[in-house]
Backbone bond lengths (Angstrom), bond angles and torsions (degrees), N, CA, C in turn:
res aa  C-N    CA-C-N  psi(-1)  N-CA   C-N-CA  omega(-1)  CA-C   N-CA-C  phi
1 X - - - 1.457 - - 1.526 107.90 -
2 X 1.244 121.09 129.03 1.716 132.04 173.25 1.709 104.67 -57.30
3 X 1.284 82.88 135.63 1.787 91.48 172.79 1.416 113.24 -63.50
4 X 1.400 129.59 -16.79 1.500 122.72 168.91 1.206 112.10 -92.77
5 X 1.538 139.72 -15.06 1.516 122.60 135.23 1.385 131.37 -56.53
6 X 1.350 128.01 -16.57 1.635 138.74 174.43 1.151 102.55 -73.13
7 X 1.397 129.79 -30.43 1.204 131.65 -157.47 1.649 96.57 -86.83
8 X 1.135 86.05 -47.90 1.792 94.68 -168.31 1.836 126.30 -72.17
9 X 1.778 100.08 -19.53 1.574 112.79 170.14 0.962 123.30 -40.88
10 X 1.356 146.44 173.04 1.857 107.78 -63.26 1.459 115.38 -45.36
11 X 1.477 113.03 135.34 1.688 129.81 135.55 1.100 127.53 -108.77
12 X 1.428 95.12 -161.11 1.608 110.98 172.21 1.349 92.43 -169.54
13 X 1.704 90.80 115.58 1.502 108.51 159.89 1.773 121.79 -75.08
14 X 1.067 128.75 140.12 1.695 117.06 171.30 1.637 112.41 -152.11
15 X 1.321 110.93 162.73 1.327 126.81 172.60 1.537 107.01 -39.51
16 X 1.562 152.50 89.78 1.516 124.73 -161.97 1.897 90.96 -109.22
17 X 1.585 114.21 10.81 1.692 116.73 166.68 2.056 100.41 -88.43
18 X 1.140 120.02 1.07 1.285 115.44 -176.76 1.182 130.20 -120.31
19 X 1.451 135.82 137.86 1.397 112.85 -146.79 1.360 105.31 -105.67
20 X 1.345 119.84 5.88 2.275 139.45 178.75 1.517 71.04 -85.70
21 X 1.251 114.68 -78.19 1.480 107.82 -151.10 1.615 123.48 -54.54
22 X 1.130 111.46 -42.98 1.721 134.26 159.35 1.713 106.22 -32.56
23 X 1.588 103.22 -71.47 0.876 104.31 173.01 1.942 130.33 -56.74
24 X 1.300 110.92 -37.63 1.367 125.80 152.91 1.419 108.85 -26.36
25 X 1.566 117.28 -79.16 1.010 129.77 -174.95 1.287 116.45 -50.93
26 X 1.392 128.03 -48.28 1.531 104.09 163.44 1.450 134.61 -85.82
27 X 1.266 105.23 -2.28 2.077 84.56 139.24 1.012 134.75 -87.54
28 X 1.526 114.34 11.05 1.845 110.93 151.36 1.373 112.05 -65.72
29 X 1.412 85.62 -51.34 1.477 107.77 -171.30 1.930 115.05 -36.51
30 X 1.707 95.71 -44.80 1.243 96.92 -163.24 1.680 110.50 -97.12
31 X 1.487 119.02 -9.32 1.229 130.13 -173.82 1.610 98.76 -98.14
32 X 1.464 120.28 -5.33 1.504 117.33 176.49 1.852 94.75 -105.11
33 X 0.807 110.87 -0.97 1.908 114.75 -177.91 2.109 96.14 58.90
34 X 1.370 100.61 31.53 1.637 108.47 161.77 2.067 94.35 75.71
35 X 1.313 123.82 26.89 0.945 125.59 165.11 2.128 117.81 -94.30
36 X 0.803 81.50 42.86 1.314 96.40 -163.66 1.746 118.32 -130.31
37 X 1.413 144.18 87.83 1.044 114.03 -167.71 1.667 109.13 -79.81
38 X 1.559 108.07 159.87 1.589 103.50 -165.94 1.745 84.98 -145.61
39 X 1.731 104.06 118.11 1.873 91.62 176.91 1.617 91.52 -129.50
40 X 1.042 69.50 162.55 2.235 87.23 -171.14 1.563 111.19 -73.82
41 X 1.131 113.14 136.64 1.435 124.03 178.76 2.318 109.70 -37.80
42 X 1.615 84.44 -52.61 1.871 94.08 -176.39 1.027 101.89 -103.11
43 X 1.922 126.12 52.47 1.297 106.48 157.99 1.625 107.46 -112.47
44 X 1.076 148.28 -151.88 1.518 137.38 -178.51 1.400 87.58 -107.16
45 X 1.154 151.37 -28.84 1.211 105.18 -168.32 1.858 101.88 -87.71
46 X 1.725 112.63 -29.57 1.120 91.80 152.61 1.972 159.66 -38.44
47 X 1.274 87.06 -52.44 1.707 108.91 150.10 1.621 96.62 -46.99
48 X 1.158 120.70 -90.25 1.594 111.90 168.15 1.260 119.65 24.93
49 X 1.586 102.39 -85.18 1.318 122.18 -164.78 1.539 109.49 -82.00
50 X 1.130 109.75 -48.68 1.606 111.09 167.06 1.663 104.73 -40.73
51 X 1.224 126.09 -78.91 1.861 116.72 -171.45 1.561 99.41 -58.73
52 X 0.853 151.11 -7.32 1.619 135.96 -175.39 1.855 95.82 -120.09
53 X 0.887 160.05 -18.09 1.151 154.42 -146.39 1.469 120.49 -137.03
54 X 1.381 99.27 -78.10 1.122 101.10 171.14 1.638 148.57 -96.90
55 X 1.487 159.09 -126.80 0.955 129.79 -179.58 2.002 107.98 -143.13
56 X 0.763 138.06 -161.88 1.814 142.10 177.69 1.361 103.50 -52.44
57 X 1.565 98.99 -36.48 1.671 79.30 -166.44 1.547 115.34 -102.03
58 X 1.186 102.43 30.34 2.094 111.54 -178.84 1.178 109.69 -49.41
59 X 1.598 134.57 -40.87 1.389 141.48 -129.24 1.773 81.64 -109.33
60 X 1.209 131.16 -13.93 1.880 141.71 166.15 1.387 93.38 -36.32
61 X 1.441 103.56 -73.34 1.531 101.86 -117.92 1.938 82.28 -133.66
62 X 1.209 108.30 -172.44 1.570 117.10 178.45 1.658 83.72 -125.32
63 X 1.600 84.37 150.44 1.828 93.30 -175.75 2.004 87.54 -128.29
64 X 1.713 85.92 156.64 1.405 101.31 153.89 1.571 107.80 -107.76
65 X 1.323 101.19 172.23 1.784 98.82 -177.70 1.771 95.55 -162.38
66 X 1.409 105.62 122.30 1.271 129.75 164.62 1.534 121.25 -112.81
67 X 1.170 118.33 -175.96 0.956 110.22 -164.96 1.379 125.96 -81.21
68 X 1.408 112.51 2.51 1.631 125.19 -174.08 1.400 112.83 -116.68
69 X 1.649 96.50 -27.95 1.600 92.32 -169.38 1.720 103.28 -154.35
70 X 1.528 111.98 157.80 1.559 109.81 -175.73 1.747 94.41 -115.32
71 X 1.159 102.36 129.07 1.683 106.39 -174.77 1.645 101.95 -128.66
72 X 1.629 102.71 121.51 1.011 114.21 -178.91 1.697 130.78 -108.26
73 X 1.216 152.58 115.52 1.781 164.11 -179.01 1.369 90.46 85.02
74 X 1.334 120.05 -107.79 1.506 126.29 -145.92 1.488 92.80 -64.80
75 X 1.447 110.43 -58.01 1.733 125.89 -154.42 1.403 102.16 -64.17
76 X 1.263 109.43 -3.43 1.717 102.77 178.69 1.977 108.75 -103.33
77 X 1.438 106.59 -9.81 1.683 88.81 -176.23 1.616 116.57 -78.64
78 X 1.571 114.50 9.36 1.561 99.85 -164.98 1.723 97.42 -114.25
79 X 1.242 128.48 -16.82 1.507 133.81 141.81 1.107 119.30 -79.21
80 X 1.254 149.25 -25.25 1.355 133.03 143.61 1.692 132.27 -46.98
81 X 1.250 112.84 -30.43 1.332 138.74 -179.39 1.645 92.98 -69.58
82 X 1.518 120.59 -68.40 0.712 135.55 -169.44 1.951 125.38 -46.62
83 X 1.814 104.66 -44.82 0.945 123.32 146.53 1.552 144.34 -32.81
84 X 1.148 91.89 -65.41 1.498 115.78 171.19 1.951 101.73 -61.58
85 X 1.052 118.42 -39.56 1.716 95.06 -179.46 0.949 135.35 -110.63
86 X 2.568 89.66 18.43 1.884 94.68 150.55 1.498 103.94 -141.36
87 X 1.400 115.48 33.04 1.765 120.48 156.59 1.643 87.09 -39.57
88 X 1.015 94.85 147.52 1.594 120.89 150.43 1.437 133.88 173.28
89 X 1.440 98.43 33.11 1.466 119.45 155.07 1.260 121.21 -62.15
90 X 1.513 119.35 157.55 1.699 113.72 166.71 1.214 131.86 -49.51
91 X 1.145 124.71 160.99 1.709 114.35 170.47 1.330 129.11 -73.42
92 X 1.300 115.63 113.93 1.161 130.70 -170.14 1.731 113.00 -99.88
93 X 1.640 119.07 -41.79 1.463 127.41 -178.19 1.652 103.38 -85.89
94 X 0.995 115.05 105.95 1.719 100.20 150.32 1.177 128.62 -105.17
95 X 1.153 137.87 -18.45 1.767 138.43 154.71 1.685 126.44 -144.79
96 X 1.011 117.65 114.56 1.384 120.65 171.15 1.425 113.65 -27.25
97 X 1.045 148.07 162.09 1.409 155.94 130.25 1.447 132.10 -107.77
98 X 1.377 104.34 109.02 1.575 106.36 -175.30 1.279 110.77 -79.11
99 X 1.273 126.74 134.78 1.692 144.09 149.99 1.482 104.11 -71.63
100 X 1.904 99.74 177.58 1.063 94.89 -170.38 1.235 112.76 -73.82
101 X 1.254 128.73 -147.49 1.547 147.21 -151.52 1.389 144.82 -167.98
102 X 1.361 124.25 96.00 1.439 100.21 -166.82 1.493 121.52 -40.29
103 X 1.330 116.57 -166.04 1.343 140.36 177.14 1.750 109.97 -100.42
104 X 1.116 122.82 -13.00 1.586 140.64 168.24 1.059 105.85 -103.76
105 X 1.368 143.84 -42.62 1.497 129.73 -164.35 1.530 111.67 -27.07
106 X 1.249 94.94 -87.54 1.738 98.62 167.39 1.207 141.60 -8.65
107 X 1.218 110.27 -45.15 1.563 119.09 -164.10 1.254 105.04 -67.77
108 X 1.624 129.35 -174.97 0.976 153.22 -155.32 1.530 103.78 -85.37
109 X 1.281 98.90 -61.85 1.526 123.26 168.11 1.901 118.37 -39.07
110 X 0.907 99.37 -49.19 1.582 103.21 -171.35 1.669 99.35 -77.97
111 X 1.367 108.86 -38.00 1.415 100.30 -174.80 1.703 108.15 -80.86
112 X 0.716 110.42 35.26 1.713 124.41 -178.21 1.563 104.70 -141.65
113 X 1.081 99.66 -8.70 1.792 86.13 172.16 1.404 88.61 -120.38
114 X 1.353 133.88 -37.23 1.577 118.11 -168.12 2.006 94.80 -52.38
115 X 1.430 98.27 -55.18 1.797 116.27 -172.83 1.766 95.99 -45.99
116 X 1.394 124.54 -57.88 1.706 105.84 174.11 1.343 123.03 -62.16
117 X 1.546 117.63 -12.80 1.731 96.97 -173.29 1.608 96.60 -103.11
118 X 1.681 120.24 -4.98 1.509 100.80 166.96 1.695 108.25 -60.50
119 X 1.658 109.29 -26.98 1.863 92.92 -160.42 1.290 101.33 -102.38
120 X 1.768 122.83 9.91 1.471 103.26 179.13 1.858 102.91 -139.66
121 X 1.093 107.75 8.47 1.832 114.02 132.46 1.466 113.57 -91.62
122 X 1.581 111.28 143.27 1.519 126.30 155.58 1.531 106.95 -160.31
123 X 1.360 110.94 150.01 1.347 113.25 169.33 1.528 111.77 -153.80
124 X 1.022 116.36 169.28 1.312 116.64 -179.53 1.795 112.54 -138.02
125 X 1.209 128.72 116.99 1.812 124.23 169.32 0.997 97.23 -130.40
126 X 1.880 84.81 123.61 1.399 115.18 168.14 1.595 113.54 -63.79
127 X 1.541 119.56 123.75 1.875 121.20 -179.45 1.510 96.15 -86.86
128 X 1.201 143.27 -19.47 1.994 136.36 -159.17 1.760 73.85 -50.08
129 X 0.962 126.00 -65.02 1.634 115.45 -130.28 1.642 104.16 -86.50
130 X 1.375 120.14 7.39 1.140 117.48 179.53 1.235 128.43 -101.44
């Protein structure tokens, strides 16, 4: 793991082309009071972390990432949970930024499939050895 991801542990990686996930992201955002860093799946430092970290299937699911381990869809809501109600680092997030967007995001439909692949993706990579 790069010393400017150590620095930056805990996140949350997410979809930032999707507007469930976007939206996702800022109720971390807002239930961590923006103590939380949160970077977008297609931004470079995301890419970043995707080629050094994690594995093919990153672009699935949204991961959390601590300092031991990167937990990705399902396997990430019970350390994230956990996070959030003892963050208490400085503020690091102050506003999400939405990209663009399909023409479906929105709908009813998408938010019913984004909602099935949080509970039937999960993964877990171990960082000790990296």
């Amino acid at each position: 793991m790069t010393m400017e991801l150590k620095e930056m542990i805990p996140l949350i990686i997410y979809d930032n082309e999707c507007y469930i996930c976007v939206q996702f992201a800022k109720l971390v955002n807002f239930l961590t009071k923006g103590r939380l860093r949160l970077v977008g799946h297609y931004t470079d430092f995301g890419k970043q972390i995707r080629d050094s970290v994690l594995d093919s299937s990153a672009l699935e699911m949204f991961w959390f990432i601590n300092k031991k381990t990167a937990y990705g869809g399902r396997a990430a809501i019970v350390p994230l949970l956990s996070t959030i109600l003892r963050v208490n680092e400085k503020n690091v997030q102050k506003k999400i930024v939405e990209d663009s967007c399909a023409l479906g995001c929105k709908s009813p439909k998408a938010v019913f499939f984004r909602s099935a692949s949080l509970l039937t993706h999960s993964k877990r990579i171990n960082l000790r050895n990296l």
